[in-house]
N, C-alpha and C positions, 0 to 999 in steps of 0.2 A: 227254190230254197238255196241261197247263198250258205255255203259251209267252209270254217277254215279249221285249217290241223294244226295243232300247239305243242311245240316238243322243247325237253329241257335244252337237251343242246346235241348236236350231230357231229360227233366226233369221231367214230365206228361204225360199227353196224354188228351191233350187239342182240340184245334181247327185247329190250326198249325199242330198237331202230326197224326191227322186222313186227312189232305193232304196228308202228308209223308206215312203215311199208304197205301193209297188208289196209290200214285206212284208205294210203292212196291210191291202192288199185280199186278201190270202191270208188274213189271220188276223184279223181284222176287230175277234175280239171283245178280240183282246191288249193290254195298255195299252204304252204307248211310256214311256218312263224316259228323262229328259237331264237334264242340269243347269241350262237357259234355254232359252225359248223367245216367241215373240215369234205369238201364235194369228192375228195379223190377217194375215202374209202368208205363210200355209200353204198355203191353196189345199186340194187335196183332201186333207189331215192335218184341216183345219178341225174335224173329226168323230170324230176319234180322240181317245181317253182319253189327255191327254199329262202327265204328271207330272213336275213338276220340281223342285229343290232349293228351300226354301223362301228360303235365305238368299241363294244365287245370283241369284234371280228378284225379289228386291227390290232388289240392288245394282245388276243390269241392265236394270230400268226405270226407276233414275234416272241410270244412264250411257249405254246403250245401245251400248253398248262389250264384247262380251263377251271381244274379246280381252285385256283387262285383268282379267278374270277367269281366264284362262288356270293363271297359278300355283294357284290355291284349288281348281281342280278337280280334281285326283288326290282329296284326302282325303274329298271331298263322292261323286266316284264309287264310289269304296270301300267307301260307307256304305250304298249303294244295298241296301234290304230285298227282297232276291229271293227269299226264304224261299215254299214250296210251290211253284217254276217249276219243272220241267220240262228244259225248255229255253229256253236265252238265247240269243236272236240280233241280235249289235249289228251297226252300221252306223258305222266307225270309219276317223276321220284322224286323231283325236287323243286322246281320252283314254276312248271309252268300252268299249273293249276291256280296258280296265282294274277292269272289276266283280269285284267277288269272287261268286263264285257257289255256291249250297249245296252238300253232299255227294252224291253219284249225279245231280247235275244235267250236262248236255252245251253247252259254251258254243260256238257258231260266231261265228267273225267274217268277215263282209264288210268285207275290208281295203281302203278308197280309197287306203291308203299309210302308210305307215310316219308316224309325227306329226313332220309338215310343218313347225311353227315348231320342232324342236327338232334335227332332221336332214337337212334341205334348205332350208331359209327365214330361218334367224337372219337373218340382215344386212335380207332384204327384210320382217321384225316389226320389227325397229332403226327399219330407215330408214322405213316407213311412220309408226311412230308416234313419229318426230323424235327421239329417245331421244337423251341427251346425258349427258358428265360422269357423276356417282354413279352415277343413275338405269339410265344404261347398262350400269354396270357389275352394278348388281344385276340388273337382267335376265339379263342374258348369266348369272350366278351361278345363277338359277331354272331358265335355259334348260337349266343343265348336270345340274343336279336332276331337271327332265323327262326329261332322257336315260336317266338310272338308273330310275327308275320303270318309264317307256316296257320298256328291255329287260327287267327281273323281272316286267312285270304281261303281258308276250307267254308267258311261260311256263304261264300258268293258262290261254290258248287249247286249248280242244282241236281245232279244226279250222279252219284259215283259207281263206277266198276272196278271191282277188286280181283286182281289177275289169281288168286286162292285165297282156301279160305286162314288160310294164316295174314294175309295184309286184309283181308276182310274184321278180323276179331282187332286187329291194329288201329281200322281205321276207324270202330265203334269207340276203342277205347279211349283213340287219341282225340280224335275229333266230334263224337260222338256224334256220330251218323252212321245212318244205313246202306247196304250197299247189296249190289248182286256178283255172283262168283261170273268171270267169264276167263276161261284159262288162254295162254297167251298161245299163238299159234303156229302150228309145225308144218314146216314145205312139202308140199306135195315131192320133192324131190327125195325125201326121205320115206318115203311109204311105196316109193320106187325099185328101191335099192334091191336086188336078186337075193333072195333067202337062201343059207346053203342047202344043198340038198338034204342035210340030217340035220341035229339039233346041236351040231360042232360046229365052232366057225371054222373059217378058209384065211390062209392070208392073202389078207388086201396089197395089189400093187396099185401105191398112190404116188398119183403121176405129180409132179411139184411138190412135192412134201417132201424132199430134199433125203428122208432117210424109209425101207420099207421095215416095217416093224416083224420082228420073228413071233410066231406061231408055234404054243397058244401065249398069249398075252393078256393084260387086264388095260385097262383105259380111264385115263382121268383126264380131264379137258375144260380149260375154260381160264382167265385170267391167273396170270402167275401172282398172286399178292397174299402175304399172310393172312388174313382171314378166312381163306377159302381151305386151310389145313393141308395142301398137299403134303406138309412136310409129313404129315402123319403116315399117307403113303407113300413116300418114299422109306424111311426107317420100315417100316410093314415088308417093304419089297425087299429092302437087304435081311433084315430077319430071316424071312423064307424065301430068300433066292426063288421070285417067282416074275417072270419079265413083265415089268409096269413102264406103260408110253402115257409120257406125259406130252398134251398138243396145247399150245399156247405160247405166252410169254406175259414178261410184267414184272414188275420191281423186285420181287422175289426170287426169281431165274437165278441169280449169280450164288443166293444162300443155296437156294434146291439143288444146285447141280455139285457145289461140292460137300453136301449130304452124301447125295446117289453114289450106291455101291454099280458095279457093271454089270444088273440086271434092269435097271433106268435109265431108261431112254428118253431123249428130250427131241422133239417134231418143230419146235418153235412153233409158229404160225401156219395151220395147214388152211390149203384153199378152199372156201365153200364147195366147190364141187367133190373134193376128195372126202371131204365128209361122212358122206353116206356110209363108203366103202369103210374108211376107218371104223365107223361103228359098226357094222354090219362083222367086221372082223374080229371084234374083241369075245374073249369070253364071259365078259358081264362090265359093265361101265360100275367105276367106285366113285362115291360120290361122299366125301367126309363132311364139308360146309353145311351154311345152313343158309337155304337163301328164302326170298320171298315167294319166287314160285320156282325158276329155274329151269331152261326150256332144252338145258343141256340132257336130264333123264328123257323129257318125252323125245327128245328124237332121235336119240339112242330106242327107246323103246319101239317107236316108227321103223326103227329098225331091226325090229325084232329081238333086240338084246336086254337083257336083263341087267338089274339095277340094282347094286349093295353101296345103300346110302345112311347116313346119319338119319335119326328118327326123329327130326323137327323143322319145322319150316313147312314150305309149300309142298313138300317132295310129297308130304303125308298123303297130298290129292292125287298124285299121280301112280304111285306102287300098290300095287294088290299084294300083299307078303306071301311068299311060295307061289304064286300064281306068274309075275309079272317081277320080281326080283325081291330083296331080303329087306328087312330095315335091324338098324345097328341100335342099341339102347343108347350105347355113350362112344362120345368123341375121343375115342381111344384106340391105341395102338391091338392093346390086347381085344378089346370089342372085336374089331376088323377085324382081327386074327383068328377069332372063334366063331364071327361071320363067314368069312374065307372056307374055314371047314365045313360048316352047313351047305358053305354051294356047293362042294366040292359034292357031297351027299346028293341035295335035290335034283332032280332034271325037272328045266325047263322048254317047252313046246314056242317056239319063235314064233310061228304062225300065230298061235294065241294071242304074245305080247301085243304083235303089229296088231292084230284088230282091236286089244283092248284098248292101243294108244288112239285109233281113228274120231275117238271123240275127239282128240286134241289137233284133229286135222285146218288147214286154216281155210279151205271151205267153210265148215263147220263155225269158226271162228266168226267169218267175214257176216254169215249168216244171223250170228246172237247178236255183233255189232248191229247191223241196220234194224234187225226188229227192236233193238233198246233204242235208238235214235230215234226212227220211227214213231215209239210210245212216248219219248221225249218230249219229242215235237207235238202230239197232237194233245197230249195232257198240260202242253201252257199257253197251245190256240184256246181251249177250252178254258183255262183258266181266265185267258183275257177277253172272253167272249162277254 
């Protein structure tokens, strides 16, 4: 069985990228197919055979912008020579779901959501990249174009995986198909990490993380960009002067940081390995956004730490409330604030968290992958018999 991996584009190594990771420690010798890719901050892709569009790959190392490549890639995915595969198995938020794939070949998609800038994100592509006047209007014009696309290139799917069930209800309604939940998966290196000896954390020294965060602290992590609401927790922290580290960066950093009063703290960029520790250190991860599944709670929770997040999106799959951390009604300063006092009340059992997150283990993951392949494969031998 010839198998190749399908990604929208490898510019990180995000959420999306540790799918595609986690594929190709199963199939090692598969080549990965995208349209751009960026090899120095891969991480454990570093190794893998990744192929990308020759012309896309030139425009995006002299822009490094691959969102402005956005429009050109339906035609460049399309073009994608999958001839002798097998089976195709893409890893898809945006366009690489959209391969055209040989005759008797079996395409699955791991669906992260339905494509994001063209059905839940217009305004926040507009507004990140200042779009004005014409320019905006031709966007918005492309954007409507991806829409079309998007719905006839869901049709050549022949079987989707929906990373929860919030991109699950998205992808019945958008595209109207069926799908199975398989949540995205958390490193063994974080079900690793030393529990404190009581149900208080410790402070983490994290080695490369350029600053060590003071104890006790709260933790929010993950892309600095407005729609993810940090702003919300930062006001929240100066309110009640209560020390919040914020780890990441992103278009947003320069607003956030002259919000922050001097109980916010900014990490930038912390190393995958310091991770662990940082989470393991917090006294609950705040999670305000809404995302589609969000692999930022479960590995906090792998880590034994509890979870006060907004109450919509994927998170819904992963938090047991009082058990495993809070959820927040509404995306408010005051919500969080009245959250905040509730933890302040509960005590939470770490050891619990970490076993309730081990379903989200990526053993576990790699595991539901090959059985759904698996059935893929032998339910369209069958059908072509």
């Amino acid at each position: 069985m010839k198998l190749a991996l399908i990604a929208d584009w490898l510019t990180t190594f995000g959420g999306a990228e540790h799918v595609i990771a986690a594929f190709h420690e199963l199939w090692p010798t598969s080549p990965v197919l995208t349209t751009v890719a960026d090899p120095r901050r891969l991480g454990p892709l570093s190794d893998a055979d990744i192929r990308t569009c020759p012309f896309l790959q030139t425009v995006f190392r002299l822009t490094h912008r691959h969102q402005l490549l956005l429009p050109l890639m339906p035609r460049y995915i399309e073009r994608m020579d999958l001839s002798g595969y097998d089976v195709i198995l893409s890893s898809s938020h945006a366009v690489a779901k959209g391969v055209i794939v040989p005759p008797g070949s079996v395409h699955i998609c791991y669906c992260h959501t339905p494509m994001r800038y063209a059905w839940e994100m217009e305004e926040d592509y507009l507004r990140d990249f200042r779009l004005r006047g014409p320019l905006r209007k031709r966007v918005k014009s492309e954007l409507k174009t991806l829409r079309r696309w998007d719905l006839s290139n869901a049709k050549r799917v022949d079987r989707f995986i929906a990373n929860s069930t919030e991109t699950q209800r998205r992808i019945q309604r958008i595209y109207g198909r069926k799908s199975v939940v398989i949540p995205p998966p958390v490193d063994a290196k974080f079900f690793n990490q030393h529990l404190p000896a009581t149900n208080h954390p410790t402070t983490p020294r994290l080695r490369g993380a350029g600053q060590q965060p003071a104890t006790p602290y709260f933790l929010a992590l993950g892309r600095l960009v407005p729609y993810k609401r940090f702003d919300l927790l930062v006001e929240l922290a100066n309110r009640r002067r209560f020390r919040l580290i914020l780890a990441g960066s992103g278009s947003d950093e320069r607003r956030l940081r002259s919000l922050a009063g001097p109980t916010v703290t900014f990490l930038g960029r912390v190393p995958d390995e310091a991770l662990p520790q940082l989470y393991a250190g917090a006294e609950a991860l705040l999670f305000p956004q809404v995302e589609d599944a969000g692999i930022v709670p479960m590995e906090a929770q792998a880590c034994g730490t509890p979870v006060i997040a907004y109450a919509k999106g994927g998170v819904l799959d992963v938090i047991d409330p009082g058990k495993t951390g809070l959820l927040v009604p509404e995306q408010t300063v005051d919500a969080f604030a009245q959250a905040l006092g509730e933890f302040r009340i509960e005590r939470f059992d770490r050891s619990s968290i970490r076993e309730s997150a081990r379903r989200f283990h990526v053993e576990r993951f790699k595991e539901r992958i090959s059985a759904e392949v698996e059935d893929a494969v032998q339910r369209r031998g069958s059908c072509m018999k």
